[in-house]
C-alpha positions as CSV (number, residue, x, y, z in Angstrom):
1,X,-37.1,88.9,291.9
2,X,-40.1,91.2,292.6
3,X,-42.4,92.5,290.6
4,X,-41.3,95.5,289.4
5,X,-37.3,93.9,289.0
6,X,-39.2,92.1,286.3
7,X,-41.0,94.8,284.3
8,X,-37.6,96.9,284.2
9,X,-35.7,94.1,283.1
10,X,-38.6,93.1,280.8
11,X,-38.6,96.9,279.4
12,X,-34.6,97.3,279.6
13,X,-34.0,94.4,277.0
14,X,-36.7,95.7,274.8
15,X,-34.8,99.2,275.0
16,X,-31.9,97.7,274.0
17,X,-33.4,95.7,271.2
18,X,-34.9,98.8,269.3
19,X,-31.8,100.4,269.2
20,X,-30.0,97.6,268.3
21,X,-32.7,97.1,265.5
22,X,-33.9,100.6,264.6
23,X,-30.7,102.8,265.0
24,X,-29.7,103.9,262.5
25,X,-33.4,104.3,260.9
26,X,-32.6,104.1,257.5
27,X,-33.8,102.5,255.1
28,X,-32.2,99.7,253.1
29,X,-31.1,101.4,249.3
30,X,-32.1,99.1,246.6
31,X,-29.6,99.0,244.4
32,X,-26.8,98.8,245.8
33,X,-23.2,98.6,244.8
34,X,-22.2,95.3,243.4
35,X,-18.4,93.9,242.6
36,X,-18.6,91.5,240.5
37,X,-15.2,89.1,240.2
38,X,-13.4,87.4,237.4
39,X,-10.9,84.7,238.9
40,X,-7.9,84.5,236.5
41,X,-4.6,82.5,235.9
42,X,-3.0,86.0,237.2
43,X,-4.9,88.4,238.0
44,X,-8.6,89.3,239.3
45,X,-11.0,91.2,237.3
46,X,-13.4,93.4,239.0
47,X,-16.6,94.9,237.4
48,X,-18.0,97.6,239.5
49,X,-21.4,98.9,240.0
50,X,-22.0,102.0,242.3
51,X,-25.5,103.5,242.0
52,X,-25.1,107.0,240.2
53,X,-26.9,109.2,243.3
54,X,-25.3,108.0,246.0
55,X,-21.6,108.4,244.1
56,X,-22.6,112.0,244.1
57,X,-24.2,112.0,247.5
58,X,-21.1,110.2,249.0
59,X,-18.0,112.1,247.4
60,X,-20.2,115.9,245.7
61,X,-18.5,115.2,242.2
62,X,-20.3,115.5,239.8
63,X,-21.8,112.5,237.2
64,X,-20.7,112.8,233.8
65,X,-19.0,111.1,230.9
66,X,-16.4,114.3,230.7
67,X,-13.3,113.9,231.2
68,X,-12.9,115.7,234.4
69,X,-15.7,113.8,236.4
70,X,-14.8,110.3,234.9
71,X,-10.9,111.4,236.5
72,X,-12.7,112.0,240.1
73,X,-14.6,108.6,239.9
74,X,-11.5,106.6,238.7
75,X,-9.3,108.5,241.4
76,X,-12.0,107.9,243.8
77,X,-12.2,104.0,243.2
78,X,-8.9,103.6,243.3
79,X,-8.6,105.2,246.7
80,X,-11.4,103.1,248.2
81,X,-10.5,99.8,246.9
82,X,-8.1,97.9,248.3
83,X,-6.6,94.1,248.1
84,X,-4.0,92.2,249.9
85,X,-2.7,89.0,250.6
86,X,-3.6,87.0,253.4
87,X,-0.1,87.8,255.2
88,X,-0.6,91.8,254.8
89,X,1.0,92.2,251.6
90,X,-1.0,94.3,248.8
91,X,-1.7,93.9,245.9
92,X,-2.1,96.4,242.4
93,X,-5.3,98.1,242.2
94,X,-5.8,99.8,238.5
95,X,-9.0,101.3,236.8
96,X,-9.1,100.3,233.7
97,X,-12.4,101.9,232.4
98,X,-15.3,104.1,233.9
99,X,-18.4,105.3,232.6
100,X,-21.5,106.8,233.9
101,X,-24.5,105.0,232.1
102,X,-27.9,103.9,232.5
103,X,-28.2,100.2,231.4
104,X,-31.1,98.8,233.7
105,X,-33.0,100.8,236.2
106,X,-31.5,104.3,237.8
107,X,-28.0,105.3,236.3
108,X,-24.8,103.9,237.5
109,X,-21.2,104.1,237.7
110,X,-19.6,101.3,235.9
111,X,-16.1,100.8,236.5
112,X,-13.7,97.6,235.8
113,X,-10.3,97.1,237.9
114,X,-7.4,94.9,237.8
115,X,-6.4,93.6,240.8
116,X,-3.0,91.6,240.2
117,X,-1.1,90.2,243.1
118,X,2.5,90.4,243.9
119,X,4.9,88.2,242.8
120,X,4.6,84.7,244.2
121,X,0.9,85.3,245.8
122,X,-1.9,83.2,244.3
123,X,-4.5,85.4,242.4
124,X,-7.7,82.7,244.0
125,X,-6.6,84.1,247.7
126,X,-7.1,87.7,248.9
127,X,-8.2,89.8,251.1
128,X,-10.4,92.9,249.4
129,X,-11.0,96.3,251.5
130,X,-13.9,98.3,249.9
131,X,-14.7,102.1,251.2
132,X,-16.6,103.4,248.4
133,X,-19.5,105.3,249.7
134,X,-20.1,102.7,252.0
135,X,-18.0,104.9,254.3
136,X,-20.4,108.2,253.8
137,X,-23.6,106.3,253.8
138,X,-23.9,103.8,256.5
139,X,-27.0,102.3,255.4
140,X,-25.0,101.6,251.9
141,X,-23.3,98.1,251.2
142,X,-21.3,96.4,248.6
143,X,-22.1,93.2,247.8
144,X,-19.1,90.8,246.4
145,X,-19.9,88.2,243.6
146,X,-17.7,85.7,242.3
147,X,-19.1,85.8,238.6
148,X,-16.8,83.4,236.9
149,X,-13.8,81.8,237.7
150,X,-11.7,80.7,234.8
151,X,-9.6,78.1,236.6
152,X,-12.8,75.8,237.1
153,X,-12.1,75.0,240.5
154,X,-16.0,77.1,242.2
155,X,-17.7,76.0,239.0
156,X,-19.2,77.7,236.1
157,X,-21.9,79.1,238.2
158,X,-21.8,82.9,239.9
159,X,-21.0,82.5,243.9
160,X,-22.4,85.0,246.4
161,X,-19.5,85.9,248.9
162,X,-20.6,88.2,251.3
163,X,-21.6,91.9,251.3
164,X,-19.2,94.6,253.4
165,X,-20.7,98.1,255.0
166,X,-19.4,100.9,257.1
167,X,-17.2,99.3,260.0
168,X,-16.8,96.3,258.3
169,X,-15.1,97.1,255.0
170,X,-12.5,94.0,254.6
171,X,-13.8,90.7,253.3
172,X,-12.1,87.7,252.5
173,X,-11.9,86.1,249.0
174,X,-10.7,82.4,248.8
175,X,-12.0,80.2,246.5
176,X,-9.4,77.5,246.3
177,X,-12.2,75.0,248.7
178,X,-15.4,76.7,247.8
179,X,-18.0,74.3,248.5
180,X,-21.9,74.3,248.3
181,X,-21.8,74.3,251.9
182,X,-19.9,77.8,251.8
183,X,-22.5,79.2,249.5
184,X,-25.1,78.5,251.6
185,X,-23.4,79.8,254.7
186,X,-22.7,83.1,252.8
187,X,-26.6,83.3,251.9
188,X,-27.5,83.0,255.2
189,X,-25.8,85.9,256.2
190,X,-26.5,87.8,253.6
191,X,-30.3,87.2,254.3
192,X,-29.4,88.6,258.1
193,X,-27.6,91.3,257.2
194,X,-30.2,92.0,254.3
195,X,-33.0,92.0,256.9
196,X,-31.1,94.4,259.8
197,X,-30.0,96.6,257.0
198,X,-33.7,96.9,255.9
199,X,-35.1,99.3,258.3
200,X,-38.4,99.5,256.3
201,X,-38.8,96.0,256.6
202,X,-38.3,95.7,260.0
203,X,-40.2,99.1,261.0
204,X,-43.4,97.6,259.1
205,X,-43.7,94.3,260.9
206,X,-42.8,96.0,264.5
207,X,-45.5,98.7,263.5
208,X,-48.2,95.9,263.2
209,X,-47.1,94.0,266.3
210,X,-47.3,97.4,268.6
211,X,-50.9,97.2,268.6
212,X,-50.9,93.1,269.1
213,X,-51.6,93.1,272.4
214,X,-54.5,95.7,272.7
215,X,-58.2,95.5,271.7
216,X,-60.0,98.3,269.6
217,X,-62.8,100.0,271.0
218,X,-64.8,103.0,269.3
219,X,-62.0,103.9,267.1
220,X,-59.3,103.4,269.5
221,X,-56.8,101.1,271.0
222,X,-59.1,100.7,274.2
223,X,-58.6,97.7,276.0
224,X,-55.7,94.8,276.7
225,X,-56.3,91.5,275.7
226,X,-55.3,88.5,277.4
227,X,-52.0,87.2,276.5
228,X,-53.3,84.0,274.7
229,X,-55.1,86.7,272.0
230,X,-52.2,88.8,272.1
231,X,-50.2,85.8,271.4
232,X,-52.4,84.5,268.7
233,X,-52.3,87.8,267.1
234,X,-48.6,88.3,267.1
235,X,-48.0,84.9,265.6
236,X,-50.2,85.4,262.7
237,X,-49.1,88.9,261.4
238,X,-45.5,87.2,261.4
239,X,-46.3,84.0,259.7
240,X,-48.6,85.6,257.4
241,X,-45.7,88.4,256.6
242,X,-43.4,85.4,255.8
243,X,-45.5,83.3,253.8
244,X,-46.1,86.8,251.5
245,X,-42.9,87.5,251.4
246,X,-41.8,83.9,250.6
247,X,-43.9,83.5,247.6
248,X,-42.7,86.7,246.0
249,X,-38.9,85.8,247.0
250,X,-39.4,82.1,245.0
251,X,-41.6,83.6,242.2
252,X,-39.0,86.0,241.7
253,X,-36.1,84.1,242.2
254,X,-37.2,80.7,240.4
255,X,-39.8,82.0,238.1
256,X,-38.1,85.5,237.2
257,X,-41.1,87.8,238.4
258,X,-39.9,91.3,238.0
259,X,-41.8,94.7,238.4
260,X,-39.6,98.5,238.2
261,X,-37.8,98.7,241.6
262,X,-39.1,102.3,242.2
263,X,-42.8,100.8,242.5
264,X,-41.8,98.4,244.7
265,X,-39.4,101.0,247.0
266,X,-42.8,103.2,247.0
267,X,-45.2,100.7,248.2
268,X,-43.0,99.4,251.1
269,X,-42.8,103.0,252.1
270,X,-46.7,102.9,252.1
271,X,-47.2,99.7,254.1
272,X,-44.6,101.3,256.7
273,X,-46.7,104.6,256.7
274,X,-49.9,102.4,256.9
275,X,-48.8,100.0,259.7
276,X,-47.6,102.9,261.9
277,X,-50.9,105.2,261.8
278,X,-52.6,102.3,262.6
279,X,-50.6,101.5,265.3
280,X,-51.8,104.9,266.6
281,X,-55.7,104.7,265.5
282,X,-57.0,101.3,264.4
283,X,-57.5,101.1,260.5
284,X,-58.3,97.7,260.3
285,X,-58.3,95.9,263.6
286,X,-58.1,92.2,263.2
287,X,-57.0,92.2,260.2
288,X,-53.9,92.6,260.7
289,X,-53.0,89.5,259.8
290,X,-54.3,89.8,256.1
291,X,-52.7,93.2,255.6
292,X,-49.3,91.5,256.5
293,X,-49.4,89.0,254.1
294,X,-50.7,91.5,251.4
295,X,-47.8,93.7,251.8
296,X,-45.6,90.9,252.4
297,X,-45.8,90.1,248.8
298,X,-44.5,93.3,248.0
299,X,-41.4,93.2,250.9
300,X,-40.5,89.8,249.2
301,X,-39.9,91.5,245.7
302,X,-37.7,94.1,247.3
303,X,-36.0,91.0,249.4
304,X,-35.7,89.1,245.8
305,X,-33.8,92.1,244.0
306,X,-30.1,90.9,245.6
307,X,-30.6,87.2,244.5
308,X,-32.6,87.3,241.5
309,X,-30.1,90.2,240.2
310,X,-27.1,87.4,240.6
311,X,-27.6,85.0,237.5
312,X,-27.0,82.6,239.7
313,X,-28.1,79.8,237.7
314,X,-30.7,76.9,237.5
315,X,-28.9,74.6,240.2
316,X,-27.3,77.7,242.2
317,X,-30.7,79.6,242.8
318,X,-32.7,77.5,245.2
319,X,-29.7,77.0,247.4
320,X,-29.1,80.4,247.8
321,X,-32.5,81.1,248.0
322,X,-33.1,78.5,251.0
323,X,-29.8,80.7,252.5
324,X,-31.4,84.3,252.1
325,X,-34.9,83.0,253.1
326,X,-33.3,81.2,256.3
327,X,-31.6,84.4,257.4
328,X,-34.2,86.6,257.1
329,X,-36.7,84.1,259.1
330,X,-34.1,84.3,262.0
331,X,-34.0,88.1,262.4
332,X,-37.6,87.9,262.5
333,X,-37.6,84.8,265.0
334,X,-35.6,86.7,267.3
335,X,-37.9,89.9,267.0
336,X,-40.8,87.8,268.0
337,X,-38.6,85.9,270.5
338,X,-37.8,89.5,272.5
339,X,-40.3,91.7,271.5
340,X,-43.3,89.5,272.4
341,X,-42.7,88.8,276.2
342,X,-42.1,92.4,276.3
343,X,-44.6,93.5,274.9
344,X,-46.9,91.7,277.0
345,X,-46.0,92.7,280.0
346,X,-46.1,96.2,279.1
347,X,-49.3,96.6,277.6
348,X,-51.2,96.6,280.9
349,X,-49.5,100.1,281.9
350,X,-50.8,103.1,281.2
351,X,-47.5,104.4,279.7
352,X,-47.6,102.0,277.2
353,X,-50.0,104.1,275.0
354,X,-47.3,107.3,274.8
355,X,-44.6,104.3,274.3
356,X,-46.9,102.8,271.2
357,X,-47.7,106.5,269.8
358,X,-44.5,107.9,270.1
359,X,-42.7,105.0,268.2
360,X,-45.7,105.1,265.5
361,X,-44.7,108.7,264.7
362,X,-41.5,108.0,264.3
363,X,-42.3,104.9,261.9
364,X,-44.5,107.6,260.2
365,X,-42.2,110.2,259.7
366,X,-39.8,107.4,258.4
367,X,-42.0,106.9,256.3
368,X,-42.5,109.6,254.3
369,X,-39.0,110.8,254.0
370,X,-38.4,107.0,252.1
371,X,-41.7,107.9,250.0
372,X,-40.6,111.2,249.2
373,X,-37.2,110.0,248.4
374,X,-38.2,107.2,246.0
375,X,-41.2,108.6,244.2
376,X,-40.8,112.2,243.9
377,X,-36.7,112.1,243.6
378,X,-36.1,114.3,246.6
379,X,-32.3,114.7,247.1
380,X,-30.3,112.0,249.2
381,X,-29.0,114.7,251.3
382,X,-32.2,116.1,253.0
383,X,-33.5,112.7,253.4
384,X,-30.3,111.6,255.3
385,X,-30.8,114.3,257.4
386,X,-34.0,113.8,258.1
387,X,-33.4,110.2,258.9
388,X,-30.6,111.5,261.5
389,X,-33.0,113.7,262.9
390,X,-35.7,110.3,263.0
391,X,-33.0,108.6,265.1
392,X,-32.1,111.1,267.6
393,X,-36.1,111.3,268.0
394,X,-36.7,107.0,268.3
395,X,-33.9,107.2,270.8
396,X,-35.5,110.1,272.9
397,X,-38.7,108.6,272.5
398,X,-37.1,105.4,273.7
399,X,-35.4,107.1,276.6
400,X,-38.5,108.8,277.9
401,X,-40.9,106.0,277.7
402,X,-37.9,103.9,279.6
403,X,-38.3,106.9,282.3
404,X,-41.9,107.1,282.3
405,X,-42.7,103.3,282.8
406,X,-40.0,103.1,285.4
407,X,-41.0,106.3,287.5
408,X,-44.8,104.7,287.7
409,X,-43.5,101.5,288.4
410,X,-41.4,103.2,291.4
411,X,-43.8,104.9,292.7
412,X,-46.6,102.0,292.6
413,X,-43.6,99.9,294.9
414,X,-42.8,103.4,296.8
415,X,-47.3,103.5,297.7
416,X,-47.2,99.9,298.5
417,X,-44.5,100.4,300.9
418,X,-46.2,103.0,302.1
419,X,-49.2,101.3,302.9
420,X,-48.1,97.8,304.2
421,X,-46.2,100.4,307.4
């Protein structure tokens, strides 16, 4: 395999990888909607939670407790939610109540439905189908909580079963041989799909690694350091993100550390806008390390909001906990895994700088629309826009570097030829 066979395969996978991992660039919406389940002798009792903004973003009703817009959300629900048996068969889906209220954090639309199955079918076996806003706002999930189950058999304590988003709206509710074991699978994946969902968090760590394998020089990313410093330098702004977003996930988890979520939303958006202009100019080369962990204590607060928010209990929490933590580390394990070699072998070209700054603005402009959204209340609407508008750029961005490193490469083979007849 020559030379430049290499570098095109090297730069091809990374391709892929970013717009496996980046697209689409949103970032993850904390909360989110939440069903919590009741497991009865009967029936299934669901208590709903569906963050007030993007209701309205998703379906432009309006929010209110009259009678008109409670109708719209009830109808609404009722459309989106669905249950069946295992075989196929479904089951009744009926709204009981709906309000619009403000109990903890940003308002919410609270909702409980009865799901009761047909005749026959056992109420601790279903299969639930959930479209509610999910299905307008791709970045959007619902996470599924068993929160008590009356017949005893998953135990006093709440169990996490698994979140659904857009393209994957069917989930499967069986708790007749729950097990520890399945808990612990379920956090796990919530953790990886918590983690690819949470664009911020992943545009914030690959801002800081972008300028891993270069040297600053008079205010600028100058030089290329060997691969044993850029190696070095990679593995400590990951380990030092996960240790700082570890300590925050236990505090919060086991010890109940809490601060406002809007705080927390705003300062991720600042690390991401941090890490990205210094990926362009260096801010504060060779410490990159140190700024990871700092802000990772602020990612693992947003991290902690799905578990801590759970009541999972005394016994419950550290197992899921190990889960969540677990998934996360492997997103970011394979991040490092592809994105290192890659990166290494790129550096040396001279495309690499348009490849680093034109990925950096993109983080930047991110950025800002997710700190415009969360601290100054900028409509949902404009910033999804602007977020479609970040993708089609990352992707074109992507597509010309791609060109551009493959054209040189091409034409450094092309002169060689040249040359050896």
């Amino acid at each position: 395999m020559t030379r430049f066979t290499r570098i095109t395969l090297a730069w091809f996978i990374y391709f892929a990888t970013l717009l496996a991992l980046v697209s689409p660039a949103a970032a993850h919406l904390t909360p989110n909607s939440e069903i919590g389940l009741t497991i009865g002798a009967k029936d299934v009792r669901a208590e709903i939670i569906i963050p007030q903004s993007e209701y309205m973003v998703a379906t432009s009703h309006s929010a209110g407790n009259d009678r008109q817009s409670l109708s719209r959300a009830k109808a609404y629900i009722e459309d989106r939610f669905k249950a069946f048996t295992p075989q196929g068969t479904p089951w009744s889906v009926q709204v009981d109540f709906v309000e619009f209220a403000q109990r903890a954090g940003p308002p919410d639309l609270h909702a409980v439905a009865v799901l009761t199955p047909p005749s026959g079918a056992s109420p601790r076996n279903l299969v639930a189908e959930w479209h509610a806003v999910v299905d307008e706002l791709p970045s959007h999930f619902a996470l599924f909580v068993i929160r008590r189950d009356i017949a005893g058999v998953s135990g006093a304590e709440p169990q996490i079963v698994g979140a659904v988003r857009s393209g994957g709206a069917r989930i499967v509710i069986d708790v007749g041989d729950a097990s520890k074991w399945r808990e612990f699978r379920n956090t796990v994946k919530l953790g990886i799909d918590h983690i690819i969902g949470g664009y911020d968090h992943l545009m914030f760590l690959l801002a800081l690694l972008l300028p891993a394998p270069l040297a600053a020089r008079a205010g600028r990313w100058a030089t290329v350091c060997d691969w044993r410093s850029s190696v070095r330098r990679i593995v400590s702004v990951v380990t030092a993100f996960t240790i700082g977003h570890s300590l925050t996930l236990i505090g919060a988890t086991i010890g109940g550390w809490s601060l406002p979520v809007q705080p927390v939303e705003i300062a991720i958006s600042v690390s991401v806008l941090i890490s990205a202009a210094h990926a362009v100019r260096p801010i504060f080369p060779g410490y990159e390390a140190v700024v990871a962990g700092i802000f990772g204590l602020i990612h693992g607060l947003a991290f902690a909001t799905l578990i801590a928010g759970l009541d999972l209990g005394g016994t419950a929490a550290p197992l899921a906990l190990l889960g969540f933590s677990l998934g996360i580390e492997l997103v970011q394990l394979a991040i490092v895994l592809i994105g290192m070699p890659t990166l290494l072998l790129l550096a040396p070209y001279p495309s690499y700088r348009q490849i680093r700054i034109g990925l950096a603005v993109v983080g930047m402009a991110a950025a800002v629309a997710w700190l415009l959204e969360r601290a100054f209340g900028i409509g949902s609407v404009f910033v999804a826009l602007l977020e479609n508008t970040i993708i089609a750029v990352a992707i074109a961005v992507v597509i010309m570097s791609f060109l551009i490193v493959a054209n040189q490469l091409f034409w450094r083979q092309f002169s060689r030829l040249g040359s050896a007849t």
